[in-house]
PyMOL CGO cylinders between C-alpha atoms (Angstrom):
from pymol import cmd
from pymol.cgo import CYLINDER

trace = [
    CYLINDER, 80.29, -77.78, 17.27, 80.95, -79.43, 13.67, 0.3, 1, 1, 1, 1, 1, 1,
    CYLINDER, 80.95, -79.43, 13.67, 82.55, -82.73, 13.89, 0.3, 1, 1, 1, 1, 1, 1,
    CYLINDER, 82.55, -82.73, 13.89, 84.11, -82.41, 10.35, 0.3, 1, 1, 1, 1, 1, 1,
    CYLINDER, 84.11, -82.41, 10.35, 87.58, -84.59, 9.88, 0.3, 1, 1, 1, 1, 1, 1,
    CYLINDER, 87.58, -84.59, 9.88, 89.79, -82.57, 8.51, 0.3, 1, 1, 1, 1, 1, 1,
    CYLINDER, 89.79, -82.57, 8.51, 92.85, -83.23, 5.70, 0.3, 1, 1, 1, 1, 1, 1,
    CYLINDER, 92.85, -83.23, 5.70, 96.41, -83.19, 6.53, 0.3, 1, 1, 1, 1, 1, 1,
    CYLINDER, 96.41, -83.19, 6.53, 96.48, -80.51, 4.01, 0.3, 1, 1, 1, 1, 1, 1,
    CYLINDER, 96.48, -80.51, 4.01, 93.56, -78.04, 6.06, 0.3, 1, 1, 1, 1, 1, 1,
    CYLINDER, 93.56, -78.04, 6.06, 95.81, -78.83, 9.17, 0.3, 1, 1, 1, 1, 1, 1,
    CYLINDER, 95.81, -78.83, 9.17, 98.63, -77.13, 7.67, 0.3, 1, 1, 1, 1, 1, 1,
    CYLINDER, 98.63, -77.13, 7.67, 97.49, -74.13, 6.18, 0.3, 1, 1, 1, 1, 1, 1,
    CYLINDER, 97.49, -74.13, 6.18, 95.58, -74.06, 9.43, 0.3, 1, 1, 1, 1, 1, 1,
    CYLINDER, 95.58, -74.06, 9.43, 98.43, -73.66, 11.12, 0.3, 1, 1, 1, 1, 1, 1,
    CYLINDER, 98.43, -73.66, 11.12, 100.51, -71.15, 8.95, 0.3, 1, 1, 1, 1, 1, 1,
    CYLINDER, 100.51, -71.15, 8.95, 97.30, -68.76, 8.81, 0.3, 1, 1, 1, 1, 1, 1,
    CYLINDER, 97.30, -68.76, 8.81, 97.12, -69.07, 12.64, 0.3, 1, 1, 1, 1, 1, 1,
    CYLINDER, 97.12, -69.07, 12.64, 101.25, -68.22, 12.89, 0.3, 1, 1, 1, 1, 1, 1,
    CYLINDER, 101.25, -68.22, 12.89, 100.82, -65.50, 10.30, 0.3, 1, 1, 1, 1, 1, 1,
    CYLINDER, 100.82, -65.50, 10.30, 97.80, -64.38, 12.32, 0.3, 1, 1, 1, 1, 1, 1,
    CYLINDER, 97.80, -64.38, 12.32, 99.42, -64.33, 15.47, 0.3, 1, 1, 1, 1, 1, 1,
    CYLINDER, 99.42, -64.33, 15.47, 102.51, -61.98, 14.07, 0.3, 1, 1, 1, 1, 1, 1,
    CYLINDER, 102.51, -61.98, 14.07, 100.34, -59.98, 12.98, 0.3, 1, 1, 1, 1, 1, 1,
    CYLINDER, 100.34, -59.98, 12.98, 98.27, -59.51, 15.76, 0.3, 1, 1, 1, 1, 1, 1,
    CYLINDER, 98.27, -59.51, 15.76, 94.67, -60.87, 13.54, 0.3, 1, 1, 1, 1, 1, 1,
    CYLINDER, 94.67, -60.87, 13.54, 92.78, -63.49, 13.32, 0.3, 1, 1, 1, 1, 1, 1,
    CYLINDER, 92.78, -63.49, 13.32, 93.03, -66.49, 10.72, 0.3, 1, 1, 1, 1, 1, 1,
    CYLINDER, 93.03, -66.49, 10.72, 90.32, -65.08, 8.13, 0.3, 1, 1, 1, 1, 1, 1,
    CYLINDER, 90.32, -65.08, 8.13, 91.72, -61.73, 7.56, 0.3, 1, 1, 1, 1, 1, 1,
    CYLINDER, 91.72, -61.73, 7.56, 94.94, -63.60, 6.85, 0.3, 1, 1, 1, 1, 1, 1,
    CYLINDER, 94.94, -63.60, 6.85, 93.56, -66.37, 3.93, 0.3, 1, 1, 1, 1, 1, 1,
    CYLINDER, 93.56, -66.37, 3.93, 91.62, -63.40, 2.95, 0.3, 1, 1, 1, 1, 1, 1,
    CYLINDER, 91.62, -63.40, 2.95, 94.29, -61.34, 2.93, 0.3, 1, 1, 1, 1, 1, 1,
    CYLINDER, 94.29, -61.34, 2.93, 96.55, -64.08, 1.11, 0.3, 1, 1, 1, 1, 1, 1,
    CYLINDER, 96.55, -64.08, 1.11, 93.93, -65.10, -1.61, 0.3, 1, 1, 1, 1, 1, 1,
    CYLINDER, 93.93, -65.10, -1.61, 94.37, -61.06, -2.14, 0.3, 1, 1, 1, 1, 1, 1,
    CYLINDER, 94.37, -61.06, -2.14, 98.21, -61.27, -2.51, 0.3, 1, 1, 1, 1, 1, 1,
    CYLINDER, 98.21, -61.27, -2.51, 98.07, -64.14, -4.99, 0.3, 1, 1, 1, 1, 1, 1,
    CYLINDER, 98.07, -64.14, -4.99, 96.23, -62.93, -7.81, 0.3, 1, 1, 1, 1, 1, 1,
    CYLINDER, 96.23, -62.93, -7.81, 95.09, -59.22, -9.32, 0.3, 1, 1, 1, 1, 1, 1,
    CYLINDER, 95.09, -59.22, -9.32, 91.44, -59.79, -9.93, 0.3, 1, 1, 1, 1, 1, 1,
    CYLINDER, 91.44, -59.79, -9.93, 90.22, -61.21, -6.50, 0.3, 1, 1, 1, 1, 1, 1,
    CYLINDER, 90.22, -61.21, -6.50, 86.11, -60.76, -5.30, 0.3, 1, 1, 1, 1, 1, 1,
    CYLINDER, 86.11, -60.76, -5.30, 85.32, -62.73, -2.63, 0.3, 1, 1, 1, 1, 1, 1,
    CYLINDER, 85.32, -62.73, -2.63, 82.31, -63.43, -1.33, 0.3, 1, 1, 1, 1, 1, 1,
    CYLINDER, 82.31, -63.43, -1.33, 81.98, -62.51, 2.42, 0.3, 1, 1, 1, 1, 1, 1,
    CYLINDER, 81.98, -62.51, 2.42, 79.99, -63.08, 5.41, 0.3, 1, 1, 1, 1, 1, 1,
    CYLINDER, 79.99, -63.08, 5.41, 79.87, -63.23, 8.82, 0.3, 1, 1, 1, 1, 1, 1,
    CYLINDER, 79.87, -63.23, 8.82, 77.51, -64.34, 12.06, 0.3, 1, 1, 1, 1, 1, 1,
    CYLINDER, 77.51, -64.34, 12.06, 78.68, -60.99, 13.92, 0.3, 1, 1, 1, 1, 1, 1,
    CYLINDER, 78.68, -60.99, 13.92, 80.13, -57.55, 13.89, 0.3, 1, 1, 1, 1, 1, 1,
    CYLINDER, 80.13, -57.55, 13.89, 83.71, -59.23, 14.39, 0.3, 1, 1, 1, 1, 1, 1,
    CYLINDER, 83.71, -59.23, 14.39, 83.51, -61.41, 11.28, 0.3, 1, 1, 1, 1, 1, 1,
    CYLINDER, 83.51, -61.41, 11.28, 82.64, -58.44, 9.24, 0.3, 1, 1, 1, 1, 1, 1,
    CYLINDER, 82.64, -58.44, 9.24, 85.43, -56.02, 10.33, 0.3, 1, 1, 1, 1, 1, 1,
    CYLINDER, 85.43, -56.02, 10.33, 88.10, -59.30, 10.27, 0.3, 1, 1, 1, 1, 1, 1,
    CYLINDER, 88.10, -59.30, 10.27, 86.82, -58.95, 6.31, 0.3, 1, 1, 1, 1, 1, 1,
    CYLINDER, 86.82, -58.95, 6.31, 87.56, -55.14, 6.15, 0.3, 1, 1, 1, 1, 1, 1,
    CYLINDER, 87.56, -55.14, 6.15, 90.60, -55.51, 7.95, 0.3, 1, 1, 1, 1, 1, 1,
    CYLINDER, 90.60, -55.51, 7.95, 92.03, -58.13, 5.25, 0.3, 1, 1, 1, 1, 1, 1,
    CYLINDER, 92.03, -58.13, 5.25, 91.41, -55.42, 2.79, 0.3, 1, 1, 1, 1, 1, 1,
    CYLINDER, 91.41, -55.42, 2.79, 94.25, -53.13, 4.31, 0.3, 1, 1, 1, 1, 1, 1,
    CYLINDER, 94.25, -53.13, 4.31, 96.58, -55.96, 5.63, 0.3, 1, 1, 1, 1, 1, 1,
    CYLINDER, 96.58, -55.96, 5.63, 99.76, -56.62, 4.37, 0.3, 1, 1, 1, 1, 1, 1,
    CYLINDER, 99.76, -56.62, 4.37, 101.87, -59.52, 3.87, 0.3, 1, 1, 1, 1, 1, 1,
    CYLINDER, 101.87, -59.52, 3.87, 105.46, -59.77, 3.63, 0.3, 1, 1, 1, 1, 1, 1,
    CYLINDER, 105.46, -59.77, 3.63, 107.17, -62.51, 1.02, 0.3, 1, 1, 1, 1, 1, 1,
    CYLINDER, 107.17, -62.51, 1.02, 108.09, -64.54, 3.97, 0.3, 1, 1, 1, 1, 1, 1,
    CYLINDER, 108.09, -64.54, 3.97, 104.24, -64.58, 5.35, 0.3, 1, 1, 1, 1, 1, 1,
    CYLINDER, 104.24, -64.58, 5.35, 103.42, -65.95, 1.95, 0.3, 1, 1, 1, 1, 1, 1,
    CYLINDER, 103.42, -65.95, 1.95, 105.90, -68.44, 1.25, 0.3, 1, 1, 1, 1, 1, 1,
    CYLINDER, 105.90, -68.44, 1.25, 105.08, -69.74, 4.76, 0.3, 1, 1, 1, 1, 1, 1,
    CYLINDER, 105.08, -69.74, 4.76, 100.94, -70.10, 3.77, 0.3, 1, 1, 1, 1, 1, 1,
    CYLINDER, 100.94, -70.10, 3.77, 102.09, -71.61, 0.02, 0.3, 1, 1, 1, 1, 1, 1,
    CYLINDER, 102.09, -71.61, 0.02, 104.84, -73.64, 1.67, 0.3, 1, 1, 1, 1, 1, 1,
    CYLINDER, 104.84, -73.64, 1.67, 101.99, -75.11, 3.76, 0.3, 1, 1, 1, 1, 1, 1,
    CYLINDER, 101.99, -75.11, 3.76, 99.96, -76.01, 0.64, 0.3, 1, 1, 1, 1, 1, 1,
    CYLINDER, 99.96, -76.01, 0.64, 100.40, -75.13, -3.01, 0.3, 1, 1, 1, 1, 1, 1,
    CYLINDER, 100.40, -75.13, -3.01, 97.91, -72.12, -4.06, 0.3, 1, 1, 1, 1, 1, 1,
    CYLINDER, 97.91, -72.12, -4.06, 95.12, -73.16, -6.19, 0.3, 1, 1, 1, 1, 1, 1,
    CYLINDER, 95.12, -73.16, -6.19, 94.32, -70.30, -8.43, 0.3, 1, 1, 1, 1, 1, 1,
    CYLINDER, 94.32, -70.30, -8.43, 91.31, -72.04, -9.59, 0.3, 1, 1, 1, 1, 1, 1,
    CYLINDER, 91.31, -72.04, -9.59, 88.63, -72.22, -12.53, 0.3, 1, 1, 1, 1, 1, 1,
    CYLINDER, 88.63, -72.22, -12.53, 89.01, -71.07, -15.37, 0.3, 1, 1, 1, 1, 1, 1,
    CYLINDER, 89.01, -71.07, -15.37, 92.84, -69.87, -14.94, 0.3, 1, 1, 1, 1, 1, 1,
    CYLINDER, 92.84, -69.87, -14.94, 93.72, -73.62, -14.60, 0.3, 1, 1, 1, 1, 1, 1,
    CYLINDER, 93.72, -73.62, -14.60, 92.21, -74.12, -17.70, 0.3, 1, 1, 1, 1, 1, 1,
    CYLINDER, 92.21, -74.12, -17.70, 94.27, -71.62, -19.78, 0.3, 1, 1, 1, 1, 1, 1,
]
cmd.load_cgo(trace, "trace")
């Protein structure tokens, strides 16, 4: 395993992907996947996966849904970074 130390801030998103994840009956990925999705209209992540379940936790983010509340919960967790270059403008 990776012995990587990990942020307060990766702890709780961590743990509002895995409670979003659980209501929905997913797995964490498909749910930050999913979110990143919700956030902004012109989303193209880059995917990959060691095994048939990674890949269809990616397709499955492309058809899952989440509700206001799921969201809040994930941004409440840590404020969304919308990144380079929309910071910029």
């Amino acid at each position: 395993g990776r012995n990587i130390e990990r942020s307060e801030r990766e702890i709780s998103v961590r743990k509002a992907l895995e409670a979003v994840a659980r209501r929905k009956q997913t797995i964490i990925s498909s749910v930050a996947l999913a979110h990143v999705m919700h956030k902004t209209s012109c989303v193209f992540p880059i995917v990959g996966g060691r095994n048939t379940r990674h890949l269809r936790g990616n397709i499955e983010a492309l058809t899952l849904r989440l509700t206001a509340d799921d969201i809040a919960e994930i941004d409440t967790a840590a404020p969304f970074d919308i990144g380079f270059p929309n910071t910029l403008l």
